[in-house]
Backbone of each chain as ProteinMPNN parsed JSONL, in Angstrom:
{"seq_chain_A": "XXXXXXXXXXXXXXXXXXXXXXXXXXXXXXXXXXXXXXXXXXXXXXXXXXXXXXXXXXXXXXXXXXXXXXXXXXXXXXXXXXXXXXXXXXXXXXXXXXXXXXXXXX", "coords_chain_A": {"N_chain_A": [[-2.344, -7.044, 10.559], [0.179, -8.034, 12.988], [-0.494, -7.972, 16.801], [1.826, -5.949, 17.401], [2.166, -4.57, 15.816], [1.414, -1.24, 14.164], [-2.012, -1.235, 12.592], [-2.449, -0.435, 9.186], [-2.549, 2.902, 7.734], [-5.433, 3.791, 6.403], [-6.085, 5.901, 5.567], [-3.879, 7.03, 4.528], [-3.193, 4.71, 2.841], [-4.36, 4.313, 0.629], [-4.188, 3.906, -2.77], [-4.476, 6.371, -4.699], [-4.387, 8.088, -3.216], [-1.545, 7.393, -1.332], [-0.259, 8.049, -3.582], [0.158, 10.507, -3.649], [0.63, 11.38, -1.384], [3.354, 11.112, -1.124], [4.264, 12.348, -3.417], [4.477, 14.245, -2.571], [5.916, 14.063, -0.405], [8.277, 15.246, -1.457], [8.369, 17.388, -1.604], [8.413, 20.607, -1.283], [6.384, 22.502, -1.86], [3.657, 22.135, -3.838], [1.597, 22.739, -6.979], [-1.39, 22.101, -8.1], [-1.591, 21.483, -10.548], [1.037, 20.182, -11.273], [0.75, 18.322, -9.666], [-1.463, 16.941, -10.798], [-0.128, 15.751, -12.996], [1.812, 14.767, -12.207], [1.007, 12.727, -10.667], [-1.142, 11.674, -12.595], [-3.644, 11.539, -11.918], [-7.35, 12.587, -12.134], [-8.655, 15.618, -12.645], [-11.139, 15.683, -11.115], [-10.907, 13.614, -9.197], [-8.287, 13.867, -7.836], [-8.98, 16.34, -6.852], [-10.99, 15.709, -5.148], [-9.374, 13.464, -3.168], [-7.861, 15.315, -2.343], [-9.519, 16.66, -0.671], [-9.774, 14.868, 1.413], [-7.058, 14.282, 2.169], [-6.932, 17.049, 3.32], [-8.741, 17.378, 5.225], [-8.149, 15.289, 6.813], [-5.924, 16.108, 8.278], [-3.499, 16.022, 7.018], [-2.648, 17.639, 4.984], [-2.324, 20.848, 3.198], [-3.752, 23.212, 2.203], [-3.299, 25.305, -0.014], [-5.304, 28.269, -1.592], [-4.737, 30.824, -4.465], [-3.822, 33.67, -6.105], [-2.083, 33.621, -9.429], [-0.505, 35.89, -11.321], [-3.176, 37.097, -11.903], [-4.356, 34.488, -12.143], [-6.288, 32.013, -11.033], [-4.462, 29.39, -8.523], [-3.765, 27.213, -7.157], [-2.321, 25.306, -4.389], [-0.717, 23.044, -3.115], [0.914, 21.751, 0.095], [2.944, 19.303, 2.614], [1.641, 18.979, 6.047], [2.998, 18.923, 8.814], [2.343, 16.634, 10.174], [1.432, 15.342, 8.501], [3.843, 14.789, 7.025], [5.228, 13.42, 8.745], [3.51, 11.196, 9.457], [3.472, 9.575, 6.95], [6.214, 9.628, 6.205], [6.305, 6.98, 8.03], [4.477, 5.676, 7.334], [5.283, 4.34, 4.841], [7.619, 3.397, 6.517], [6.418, 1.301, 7.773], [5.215, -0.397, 5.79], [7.948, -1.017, 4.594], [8.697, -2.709, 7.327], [6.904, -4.266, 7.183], [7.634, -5.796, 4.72], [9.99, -6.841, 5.327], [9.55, -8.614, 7.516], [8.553, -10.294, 6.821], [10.23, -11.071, 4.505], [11.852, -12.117, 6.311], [13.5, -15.306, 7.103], [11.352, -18.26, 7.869], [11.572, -19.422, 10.178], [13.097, -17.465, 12.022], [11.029, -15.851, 12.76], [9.166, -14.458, 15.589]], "CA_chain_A": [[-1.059, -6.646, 11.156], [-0.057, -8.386, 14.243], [-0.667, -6.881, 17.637], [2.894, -5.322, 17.928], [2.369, -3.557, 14.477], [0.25, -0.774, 14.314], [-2.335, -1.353, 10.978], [-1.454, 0.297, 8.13], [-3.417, 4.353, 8.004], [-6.124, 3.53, 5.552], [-6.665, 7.197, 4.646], [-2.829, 6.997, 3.651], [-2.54, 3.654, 2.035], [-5.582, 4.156, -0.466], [-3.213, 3.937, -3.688], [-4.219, 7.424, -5.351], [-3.777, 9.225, -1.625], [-0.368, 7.127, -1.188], [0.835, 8.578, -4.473], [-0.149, 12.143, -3.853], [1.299, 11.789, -0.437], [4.426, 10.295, -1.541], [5.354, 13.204, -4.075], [4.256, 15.788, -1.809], [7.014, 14.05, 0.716], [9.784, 15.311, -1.921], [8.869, 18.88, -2.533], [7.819, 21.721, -0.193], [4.964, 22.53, -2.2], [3.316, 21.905, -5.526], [0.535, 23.07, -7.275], [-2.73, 21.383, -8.142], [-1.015, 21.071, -12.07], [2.0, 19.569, -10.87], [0.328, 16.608, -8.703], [-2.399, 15.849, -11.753], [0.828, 15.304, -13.84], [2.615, 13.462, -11.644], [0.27, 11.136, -10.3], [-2.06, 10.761, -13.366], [-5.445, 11.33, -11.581], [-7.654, 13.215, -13.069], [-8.933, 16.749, -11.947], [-11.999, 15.573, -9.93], [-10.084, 12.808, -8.312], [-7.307, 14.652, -7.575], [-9.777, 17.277, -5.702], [-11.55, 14.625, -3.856], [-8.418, 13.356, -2.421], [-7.102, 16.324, -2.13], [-10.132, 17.306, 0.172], [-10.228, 13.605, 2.185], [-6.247, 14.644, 3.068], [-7.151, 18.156, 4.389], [-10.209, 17.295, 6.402], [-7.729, 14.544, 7.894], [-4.624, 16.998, 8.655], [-2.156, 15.703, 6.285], [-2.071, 18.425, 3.506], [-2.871, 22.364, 3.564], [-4.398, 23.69, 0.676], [-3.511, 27.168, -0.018], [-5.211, 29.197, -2.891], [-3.675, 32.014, -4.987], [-3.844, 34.111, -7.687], [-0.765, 34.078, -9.971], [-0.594, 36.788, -12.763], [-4.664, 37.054, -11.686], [-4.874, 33.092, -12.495], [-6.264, 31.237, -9.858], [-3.314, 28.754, -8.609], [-3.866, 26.19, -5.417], [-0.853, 24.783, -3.887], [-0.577, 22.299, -1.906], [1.802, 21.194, 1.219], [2.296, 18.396, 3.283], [1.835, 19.359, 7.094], [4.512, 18.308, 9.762], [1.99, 15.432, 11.015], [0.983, 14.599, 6.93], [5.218, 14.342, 6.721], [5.55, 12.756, 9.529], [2.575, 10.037, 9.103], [4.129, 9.493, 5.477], [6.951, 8.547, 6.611], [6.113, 6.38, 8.964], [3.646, 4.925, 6.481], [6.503, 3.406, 4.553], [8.409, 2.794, 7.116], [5.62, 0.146, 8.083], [5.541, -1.16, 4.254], [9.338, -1.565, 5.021], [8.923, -3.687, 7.986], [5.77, -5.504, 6.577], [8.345, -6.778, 3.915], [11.351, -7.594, 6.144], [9.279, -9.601, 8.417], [8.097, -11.63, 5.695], [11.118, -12.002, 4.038], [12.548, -13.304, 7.47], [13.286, -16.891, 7.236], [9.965, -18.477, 9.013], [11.843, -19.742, 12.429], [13.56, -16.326, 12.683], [9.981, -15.176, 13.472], [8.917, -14.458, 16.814]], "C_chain_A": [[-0.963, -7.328, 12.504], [-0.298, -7.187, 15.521], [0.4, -5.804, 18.036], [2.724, -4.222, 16.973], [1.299, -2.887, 14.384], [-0.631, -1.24, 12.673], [-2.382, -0.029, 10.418], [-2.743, 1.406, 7.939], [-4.034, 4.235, 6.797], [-6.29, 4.849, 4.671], [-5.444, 7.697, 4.093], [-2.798, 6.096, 2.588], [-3.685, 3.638, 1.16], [-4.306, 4.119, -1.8], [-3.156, 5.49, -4.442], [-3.622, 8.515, -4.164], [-2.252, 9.068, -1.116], [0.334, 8.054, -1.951], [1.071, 10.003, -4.236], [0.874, 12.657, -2.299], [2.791, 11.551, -0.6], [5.22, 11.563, -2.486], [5.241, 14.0, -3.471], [5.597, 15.966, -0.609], [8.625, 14.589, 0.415], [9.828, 16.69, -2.498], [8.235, 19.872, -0.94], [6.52, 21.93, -0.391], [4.81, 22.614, -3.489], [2.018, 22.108, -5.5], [0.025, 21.781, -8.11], [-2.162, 20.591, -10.081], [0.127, 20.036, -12.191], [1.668, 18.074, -10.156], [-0.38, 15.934, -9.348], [-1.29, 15.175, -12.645], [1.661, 14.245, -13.308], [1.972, 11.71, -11.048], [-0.464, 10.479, -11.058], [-3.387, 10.721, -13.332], [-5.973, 12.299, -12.543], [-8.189, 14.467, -12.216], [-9.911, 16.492, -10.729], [-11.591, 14.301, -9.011], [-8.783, 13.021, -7.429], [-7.82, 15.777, -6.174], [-10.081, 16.561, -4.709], [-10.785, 13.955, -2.554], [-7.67, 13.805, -1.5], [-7.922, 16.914, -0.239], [-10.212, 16.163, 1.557], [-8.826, 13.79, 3.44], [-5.899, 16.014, 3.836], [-7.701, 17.899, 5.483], [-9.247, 16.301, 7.533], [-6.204, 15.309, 8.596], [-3.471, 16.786, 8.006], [-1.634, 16.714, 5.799], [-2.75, 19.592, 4.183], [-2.989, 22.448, 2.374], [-4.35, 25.312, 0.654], [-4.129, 28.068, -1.455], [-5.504, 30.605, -3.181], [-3.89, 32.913, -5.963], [-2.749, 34.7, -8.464], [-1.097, 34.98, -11.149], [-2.125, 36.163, -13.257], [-4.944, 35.759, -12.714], [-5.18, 32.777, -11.121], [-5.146, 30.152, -9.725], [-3.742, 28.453, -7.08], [-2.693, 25.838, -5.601], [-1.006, 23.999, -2.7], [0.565, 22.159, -1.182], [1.038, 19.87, 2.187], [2.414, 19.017, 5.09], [2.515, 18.425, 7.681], [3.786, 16.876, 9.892], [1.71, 14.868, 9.861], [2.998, 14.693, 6.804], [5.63, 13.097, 7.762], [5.424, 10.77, 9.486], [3.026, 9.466, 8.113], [5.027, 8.255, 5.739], [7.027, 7.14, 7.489], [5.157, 5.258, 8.505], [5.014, 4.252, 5.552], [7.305, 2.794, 5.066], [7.626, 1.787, 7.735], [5.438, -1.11, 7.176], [6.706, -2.019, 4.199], [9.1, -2.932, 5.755], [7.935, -4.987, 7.801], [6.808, -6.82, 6.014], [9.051, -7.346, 4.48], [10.884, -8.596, 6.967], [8.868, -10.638, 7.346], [9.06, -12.091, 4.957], [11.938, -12.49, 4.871], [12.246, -14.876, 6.984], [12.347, -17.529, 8.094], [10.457, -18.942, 10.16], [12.692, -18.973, 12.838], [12.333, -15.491, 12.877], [9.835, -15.444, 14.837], [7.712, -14.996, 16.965]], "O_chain_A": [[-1.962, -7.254, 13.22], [-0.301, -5.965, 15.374], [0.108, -4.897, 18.814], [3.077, -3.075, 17.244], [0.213, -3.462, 14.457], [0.061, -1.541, 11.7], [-2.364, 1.085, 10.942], [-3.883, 0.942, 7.972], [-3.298, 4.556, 5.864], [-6.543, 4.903, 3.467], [-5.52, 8.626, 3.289], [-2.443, 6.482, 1.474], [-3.979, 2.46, 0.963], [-3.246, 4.489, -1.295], [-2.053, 5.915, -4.786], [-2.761, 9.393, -4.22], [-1.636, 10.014, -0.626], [1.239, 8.763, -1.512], [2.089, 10.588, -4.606], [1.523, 13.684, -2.096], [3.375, 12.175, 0.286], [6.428, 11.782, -2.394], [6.059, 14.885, -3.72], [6.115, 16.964, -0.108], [9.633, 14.568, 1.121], [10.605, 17.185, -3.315], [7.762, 19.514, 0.138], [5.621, 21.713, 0.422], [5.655, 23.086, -4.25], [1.275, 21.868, -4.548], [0.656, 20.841, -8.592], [-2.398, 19.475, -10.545], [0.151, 19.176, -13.071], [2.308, 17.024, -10.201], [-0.456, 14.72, -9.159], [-1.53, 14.033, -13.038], [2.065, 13.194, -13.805], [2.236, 10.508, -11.022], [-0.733, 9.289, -10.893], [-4.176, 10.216, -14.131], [-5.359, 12.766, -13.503], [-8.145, 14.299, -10.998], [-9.679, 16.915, -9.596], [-12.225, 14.204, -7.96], [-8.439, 12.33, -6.469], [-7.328, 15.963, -5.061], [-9.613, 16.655, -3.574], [-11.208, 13.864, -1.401], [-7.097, 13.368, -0.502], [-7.383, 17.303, 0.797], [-10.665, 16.566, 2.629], [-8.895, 13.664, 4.662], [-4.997, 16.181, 4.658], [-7.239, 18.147, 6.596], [-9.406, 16.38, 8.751], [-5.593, 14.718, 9.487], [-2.437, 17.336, 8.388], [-0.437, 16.962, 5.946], [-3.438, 19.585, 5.204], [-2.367, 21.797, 1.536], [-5.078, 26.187, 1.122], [-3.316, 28.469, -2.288], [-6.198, 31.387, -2.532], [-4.341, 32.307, -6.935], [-2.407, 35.879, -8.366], [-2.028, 34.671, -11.892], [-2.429, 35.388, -14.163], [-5.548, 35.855, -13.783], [-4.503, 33.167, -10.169], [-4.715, 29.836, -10.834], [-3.969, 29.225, -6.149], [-2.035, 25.95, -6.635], [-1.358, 24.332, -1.568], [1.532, 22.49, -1.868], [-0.107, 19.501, 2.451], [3.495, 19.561, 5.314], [2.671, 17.285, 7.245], [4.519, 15.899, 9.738], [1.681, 13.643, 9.978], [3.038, 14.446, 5.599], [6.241, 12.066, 7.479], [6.173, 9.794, 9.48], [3.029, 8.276, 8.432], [4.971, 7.028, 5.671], [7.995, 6.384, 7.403], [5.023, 4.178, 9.082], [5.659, 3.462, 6.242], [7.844, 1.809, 4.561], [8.373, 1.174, 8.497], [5.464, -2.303, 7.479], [6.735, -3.217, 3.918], [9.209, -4.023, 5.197], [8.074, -6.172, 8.105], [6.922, -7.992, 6.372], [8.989, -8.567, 4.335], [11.664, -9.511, 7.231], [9.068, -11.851, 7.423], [9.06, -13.276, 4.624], [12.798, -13.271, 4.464], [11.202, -15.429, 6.636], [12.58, -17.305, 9.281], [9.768, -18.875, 11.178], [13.282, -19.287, 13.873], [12.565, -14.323, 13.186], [10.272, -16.485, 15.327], [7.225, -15.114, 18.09]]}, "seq_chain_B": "XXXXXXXXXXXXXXXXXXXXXXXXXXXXXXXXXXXXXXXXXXXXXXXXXXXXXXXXXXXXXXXXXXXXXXXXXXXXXXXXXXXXXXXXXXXXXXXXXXXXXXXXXX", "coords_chain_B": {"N_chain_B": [[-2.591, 7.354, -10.986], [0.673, 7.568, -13.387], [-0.048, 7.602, -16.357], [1.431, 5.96, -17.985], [2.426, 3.857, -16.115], [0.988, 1.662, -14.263], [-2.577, 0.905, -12.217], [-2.67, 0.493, -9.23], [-2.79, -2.54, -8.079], [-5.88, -2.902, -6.574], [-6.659, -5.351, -5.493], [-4.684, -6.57, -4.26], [-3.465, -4.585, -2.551], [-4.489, -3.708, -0.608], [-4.681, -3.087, 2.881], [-4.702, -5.802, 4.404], [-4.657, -8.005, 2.956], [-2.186, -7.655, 1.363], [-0.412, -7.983, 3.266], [-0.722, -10.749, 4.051], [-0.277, -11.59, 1.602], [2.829, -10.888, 1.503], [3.89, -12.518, 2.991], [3.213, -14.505, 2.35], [5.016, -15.064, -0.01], [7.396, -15.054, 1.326], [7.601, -17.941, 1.904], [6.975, -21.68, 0.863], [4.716, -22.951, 1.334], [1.752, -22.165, 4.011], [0.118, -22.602, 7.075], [-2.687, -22.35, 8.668], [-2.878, -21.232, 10.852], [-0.037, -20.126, 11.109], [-0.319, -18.095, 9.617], [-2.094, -16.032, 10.762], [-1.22, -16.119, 13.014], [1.159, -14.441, 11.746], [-0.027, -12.771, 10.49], [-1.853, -11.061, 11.966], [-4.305, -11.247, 11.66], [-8.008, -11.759, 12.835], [-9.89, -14.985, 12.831], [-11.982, -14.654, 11.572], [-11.499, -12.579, 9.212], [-9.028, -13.222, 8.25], [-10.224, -15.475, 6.943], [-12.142, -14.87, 5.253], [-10.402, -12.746, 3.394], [-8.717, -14.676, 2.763], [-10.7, -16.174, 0.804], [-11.044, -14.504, -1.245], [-8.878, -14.021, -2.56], [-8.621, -16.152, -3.118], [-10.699, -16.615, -4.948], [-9.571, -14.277, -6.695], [-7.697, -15.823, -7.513], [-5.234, -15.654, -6.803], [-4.295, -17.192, -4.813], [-4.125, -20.332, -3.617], [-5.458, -22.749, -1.712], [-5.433, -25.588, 0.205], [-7.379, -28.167, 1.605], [-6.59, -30.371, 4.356], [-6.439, -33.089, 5.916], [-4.558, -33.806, 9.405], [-2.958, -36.383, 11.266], [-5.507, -36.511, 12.295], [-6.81, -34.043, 12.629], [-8.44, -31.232, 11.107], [-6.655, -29.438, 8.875], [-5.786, -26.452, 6.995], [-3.511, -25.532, 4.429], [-2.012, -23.408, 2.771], [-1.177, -21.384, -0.267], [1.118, -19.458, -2.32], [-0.092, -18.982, -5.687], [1.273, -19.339, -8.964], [0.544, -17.316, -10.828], [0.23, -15.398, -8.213], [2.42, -14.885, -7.075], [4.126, -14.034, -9.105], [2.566, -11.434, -9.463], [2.047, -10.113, -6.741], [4.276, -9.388, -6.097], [5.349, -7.638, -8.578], [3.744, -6.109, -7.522], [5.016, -5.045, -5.051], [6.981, -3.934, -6.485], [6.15, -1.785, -8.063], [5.332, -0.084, -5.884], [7.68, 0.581, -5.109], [8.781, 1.818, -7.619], [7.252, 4.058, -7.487], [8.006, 5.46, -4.644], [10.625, 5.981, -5.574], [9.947, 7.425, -7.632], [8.897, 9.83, -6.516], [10.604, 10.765, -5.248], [12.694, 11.574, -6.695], [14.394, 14.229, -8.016], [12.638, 17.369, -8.834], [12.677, 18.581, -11.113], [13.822, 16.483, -12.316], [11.884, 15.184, -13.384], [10.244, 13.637, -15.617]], "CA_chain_B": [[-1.068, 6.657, -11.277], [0.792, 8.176, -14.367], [-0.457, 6.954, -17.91], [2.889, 5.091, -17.92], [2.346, 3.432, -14.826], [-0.552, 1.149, -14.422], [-2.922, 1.574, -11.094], [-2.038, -0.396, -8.141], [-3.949, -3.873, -7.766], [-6.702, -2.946, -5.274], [-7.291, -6.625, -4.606], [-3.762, -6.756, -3.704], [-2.823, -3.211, -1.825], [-5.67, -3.783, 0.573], [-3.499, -3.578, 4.078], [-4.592, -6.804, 5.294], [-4.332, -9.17, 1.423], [-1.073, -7.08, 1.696], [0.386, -8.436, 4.522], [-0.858, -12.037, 3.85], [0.358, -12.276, 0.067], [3.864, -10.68, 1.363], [3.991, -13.607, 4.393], [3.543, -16.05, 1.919], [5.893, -15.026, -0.764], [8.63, -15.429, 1.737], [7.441, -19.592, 2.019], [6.358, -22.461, 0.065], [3.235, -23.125, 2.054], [1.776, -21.764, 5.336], [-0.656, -23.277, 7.559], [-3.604, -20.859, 8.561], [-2.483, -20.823, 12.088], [1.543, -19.684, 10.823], [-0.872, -17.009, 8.965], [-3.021, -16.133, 11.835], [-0.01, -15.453, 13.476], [2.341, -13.792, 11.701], [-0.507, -11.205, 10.01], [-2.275, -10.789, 13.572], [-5.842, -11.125, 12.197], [-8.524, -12.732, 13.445], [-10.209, -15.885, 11.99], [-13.14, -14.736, 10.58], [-10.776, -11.65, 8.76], [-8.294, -13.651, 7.279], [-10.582, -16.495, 6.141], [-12.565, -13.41, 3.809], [-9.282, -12.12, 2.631], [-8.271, -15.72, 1.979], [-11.463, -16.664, -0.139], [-11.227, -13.233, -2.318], [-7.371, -14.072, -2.513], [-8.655, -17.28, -4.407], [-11.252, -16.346, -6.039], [-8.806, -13.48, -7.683], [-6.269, -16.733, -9.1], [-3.808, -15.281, -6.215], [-3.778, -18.097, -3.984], [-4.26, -21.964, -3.799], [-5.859, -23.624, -0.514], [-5.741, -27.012, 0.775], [-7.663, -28.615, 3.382], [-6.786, -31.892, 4.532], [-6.423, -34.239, 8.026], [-2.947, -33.871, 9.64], [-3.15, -36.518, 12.479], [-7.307, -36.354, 12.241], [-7.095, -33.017, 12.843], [-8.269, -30.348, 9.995], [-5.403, -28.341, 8.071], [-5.882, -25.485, 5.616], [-2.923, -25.281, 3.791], [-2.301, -21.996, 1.846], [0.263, -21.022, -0.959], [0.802, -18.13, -3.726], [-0.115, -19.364, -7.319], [2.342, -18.822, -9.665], [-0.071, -15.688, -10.564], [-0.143, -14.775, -7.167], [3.806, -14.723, -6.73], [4.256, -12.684, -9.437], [1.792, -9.943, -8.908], [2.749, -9.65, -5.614], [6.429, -9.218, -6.485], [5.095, -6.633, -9.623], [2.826, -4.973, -6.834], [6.023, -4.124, -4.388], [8.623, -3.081, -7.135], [5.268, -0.77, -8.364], [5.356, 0.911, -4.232], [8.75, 1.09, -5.238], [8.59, 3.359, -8.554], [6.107, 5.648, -6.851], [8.478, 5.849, -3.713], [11.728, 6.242, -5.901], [9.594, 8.75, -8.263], [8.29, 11.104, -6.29], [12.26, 11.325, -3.978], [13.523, 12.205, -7.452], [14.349, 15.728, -7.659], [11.395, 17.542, -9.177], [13.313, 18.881, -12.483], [14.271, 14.709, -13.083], [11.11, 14.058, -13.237], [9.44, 13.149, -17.221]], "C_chain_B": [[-1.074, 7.516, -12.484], [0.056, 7.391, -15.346], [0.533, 5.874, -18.086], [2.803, 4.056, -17.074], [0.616, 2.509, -14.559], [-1.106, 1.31, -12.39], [-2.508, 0.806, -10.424], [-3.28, -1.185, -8.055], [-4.817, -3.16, -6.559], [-6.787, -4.213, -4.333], [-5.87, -7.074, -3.86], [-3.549, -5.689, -2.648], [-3.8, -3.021, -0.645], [-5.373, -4.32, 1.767], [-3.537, -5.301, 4.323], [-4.308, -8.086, 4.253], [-2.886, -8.658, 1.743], [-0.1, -7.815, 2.163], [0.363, -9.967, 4.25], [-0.294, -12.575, 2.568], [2.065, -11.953, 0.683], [4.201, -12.08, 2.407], [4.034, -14.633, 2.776], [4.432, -16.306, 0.342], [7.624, -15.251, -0.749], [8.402, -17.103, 1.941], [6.425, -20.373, 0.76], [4.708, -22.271, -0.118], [3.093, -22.385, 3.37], [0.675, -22.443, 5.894], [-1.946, -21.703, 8.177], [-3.719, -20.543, 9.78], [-0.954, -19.558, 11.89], [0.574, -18.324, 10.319], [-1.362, -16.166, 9.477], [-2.15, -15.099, 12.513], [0.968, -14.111, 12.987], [1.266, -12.353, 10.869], [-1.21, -10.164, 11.148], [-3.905, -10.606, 13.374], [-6.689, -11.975, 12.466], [-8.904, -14.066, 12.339], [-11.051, -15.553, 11.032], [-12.308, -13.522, 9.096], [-10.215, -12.371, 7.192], [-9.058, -14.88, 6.383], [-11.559, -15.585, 4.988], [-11.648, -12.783, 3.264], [-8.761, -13.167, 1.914], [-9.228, -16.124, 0.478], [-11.582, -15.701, -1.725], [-9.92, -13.678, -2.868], [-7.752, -15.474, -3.846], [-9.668, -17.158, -5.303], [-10.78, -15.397, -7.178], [-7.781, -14.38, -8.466], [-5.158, -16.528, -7.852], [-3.299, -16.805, -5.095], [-4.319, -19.429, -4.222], [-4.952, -21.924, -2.263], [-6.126, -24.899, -0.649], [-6.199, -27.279, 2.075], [-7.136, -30.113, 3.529], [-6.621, -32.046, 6.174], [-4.822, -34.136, 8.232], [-3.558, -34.6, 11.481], [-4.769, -36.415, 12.943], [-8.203, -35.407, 12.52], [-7.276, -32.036, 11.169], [-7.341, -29.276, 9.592], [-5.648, -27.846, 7.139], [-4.498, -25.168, 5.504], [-2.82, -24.094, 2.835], [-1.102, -21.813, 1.131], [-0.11, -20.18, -2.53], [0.791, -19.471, -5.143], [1.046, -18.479, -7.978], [1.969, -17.355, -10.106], [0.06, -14.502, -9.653], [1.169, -14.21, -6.639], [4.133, -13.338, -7.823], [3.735, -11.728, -9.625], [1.572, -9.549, -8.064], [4.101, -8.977, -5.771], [6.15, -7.608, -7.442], [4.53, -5.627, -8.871], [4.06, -3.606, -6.159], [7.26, -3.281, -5.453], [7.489, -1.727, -7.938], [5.415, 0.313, -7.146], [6.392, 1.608, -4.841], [9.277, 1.969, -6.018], [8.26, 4.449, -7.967], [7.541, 6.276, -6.056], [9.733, 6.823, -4.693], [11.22, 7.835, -6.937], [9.143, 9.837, -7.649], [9.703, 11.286, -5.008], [13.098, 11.387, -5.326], [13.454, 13.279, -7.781], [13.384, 16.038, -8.9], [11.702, 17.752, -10.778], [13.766, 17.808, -13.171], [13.091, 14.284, -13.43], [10.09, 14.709, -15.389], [8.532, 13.888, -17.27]], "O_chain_B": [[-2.077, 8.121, -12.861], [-0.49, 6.379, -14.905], [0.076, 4.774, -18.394], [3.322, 3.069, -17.595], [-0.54, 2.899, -14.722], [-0.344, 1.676, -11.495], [-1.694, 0.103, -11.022], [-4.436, -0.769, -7.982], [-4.175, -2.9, -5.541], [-6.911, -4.291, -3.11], [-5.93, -7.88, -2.932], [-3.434, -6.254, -1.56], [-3.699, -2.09, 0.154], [-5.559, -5.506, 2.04], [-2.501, -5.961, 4.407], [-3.775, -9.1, 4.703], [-2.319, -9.404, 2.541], [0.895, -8.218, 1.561], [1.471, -10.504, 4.218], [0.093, -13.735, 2.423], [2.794, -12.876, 0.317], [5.316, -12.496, 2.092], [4.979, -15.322, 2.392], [4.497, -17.367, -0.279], [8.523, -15.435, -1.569], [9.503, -17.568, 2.235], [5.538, -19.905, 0.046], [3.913, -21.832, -0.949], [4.118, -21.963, 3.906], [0.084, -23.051, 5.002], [-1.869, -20.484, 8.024], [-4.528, -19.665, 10.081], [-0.891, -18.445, 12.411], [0.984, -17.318, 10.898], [-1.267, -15.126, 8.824], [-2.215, -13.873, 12.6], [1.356, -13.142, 13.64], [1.705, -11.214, 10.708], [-1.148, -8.936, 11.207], [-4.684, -10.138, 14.205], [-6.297, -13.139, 12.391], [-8.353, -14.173, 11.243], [-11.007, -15.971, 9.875], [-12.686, -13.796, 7.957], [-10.512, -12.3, 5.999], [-8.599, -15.224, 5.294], [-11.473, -15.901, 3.802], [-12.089, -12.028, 2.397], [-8.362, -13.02, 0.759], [-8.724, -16.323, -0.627], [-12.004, -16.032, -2.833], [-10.031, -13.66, -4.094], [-7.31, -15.644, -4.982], [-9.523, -17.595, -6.445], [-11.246, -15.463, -8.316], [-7.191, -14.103, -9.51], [-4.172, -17.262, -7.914], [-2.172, -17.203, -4.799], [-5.062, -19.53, -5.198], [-4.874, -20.832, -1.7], [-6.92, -25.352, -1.473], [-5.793, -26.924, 3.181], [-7.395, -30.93, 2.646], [-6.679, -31.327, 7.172], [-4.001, -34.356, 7.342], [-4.131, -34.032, 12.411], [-5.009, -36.212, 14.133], [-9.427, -35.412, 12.652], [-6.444, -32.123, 10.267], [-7.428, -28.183, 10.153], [-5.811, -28.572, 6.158], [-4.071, -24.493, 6.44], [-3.778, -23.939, 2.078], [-0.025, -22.016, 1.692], [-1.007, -20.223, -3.372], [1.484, -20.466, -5.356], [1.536, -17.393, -7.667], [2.698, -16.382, -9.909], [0.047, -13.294, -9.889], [1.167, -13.236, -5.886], [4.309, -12.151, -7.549], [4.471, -10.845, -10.066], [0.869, -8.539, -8.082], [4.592, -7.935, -5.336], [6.677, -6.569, -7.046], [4.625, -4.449, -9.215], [4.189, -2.395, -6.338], [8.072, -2.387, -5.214], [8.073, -0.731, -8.365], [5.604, 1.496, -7.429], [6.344, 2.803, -5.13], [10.062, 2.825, -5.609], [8.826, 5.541, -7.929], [8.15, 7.244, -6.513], [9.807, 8.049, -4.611], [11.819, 8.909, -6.99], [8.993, 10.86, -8.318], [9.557, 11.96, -3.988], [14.306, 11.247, -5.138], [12.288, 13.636, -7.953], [13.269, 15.241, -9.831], [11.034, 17.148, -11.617], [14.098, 17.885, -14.354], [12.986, 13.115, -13.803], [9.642, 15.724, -15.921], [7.757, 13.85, -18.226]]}, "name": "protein", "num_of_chains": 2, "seq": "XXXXXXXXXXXXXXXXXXXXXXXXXXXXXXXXXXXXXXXXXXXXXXXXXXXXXXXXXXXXXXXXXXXXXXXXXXXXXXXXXXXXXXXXXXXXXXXXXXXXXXXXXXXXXXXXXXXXXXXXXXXXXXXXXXXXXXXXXXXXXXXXXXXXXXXXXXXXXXXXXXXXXXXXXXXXXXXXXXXXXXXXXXXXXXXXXXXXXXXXXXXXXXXXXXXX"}
C-alpha cells in the first residue's frame, strides 16, 4: 500500500473472516447456523474465526438457550462495523487508483 | 465460501499481490519503479510477491538494458488478467450477498 494508504487489516482481509464479516455487516445478529450457511465454512472453521474476531474486538459472541437448545449468536461491534466498512472502502480505493489512467497518478 | 461459490485465490487476495495485480490490470506494462511506487512497498517485498506472482502463471517479467541501465519490466499474463478480474467481481458477490436482505438470500 503506499505510504498515504493505510495497509489493508489482515485479521479482516483473511477471505473466510472477510466473508463472515461482510454478512454480519447486513444483519444485526445471526446465529452460528445462519453464518455456516451463508459463508460455507465448516463448523470448526467457522469457530476458529469466530474466536480470532472476538479476541480482536470485531464480533461479540453471545450464547443462549432457545427452547433449552443451546443457540450462539453473533454481532458485529460498533468498531467490527466500523473497521468493515472501512475495509472495503480501502478495496474501493485500491481499485480506483489502479484503474486511474497512469499520469493521473500522483 | 458457499458450495456455489468457489474460495477466494489466496495467492491472489494476499493485500500486497492484491494491490500489485490490480496496478497492473489498469496498464500494459509497468516498470518496477512505476510499481514500487504506486503499491508503496519496499524492494525486497515486492520483488517476493513478484517471483510467487510468476511462479503462479500470473505475471510475465522482463529484464533488459534501457540506456545501459537495468529494467524489469512486468505485465499480467493473459491468466493473470483474468483471475484478477474473476477475483474482484468474486469480492463483489460476497459484498452484494451478504447487503442482500437476509430472507433474499438462497
Amino acid at each position: 500500500m503506499r505510504d498515504d494508504e493505510p495497509a489493508l487489516d489482515r485479521l479482516i482481509h483473511e477471505p473466510a473472516r472477510l466473508a463472515i464479516l461482510t454478512v454480519l455487516s447486513s444483519v444485526e445478529s445471526a446465529d452460528f447456523v445462519f453464518l455456516q450457511r451463508t459463508t460455507g465454512l465448516t463448523k470448526g472453521n467457522l469457530s476458529s474465526h469466530l474466536s480470532k474476531l472476538e479476541d480482536g474486538g470485531l464480533v461479540a459472541i453471545e450464547k443462549t438457550f432457545v427452547r433449552r437448545k443451546p443457540n450462539t449468536s453473533v454481532a458485529l461491534t460498533a468498531e467490527g462495523r466500523e473497521r468493515t466498512a472501512r475495509h472495503w472502502d480501502q478495496l474501493d480505493l485500491m481499485r480506483a487508483r489502479a484503474q486511474a489512467p497512469a499520469d493521473d497518478r500522483p
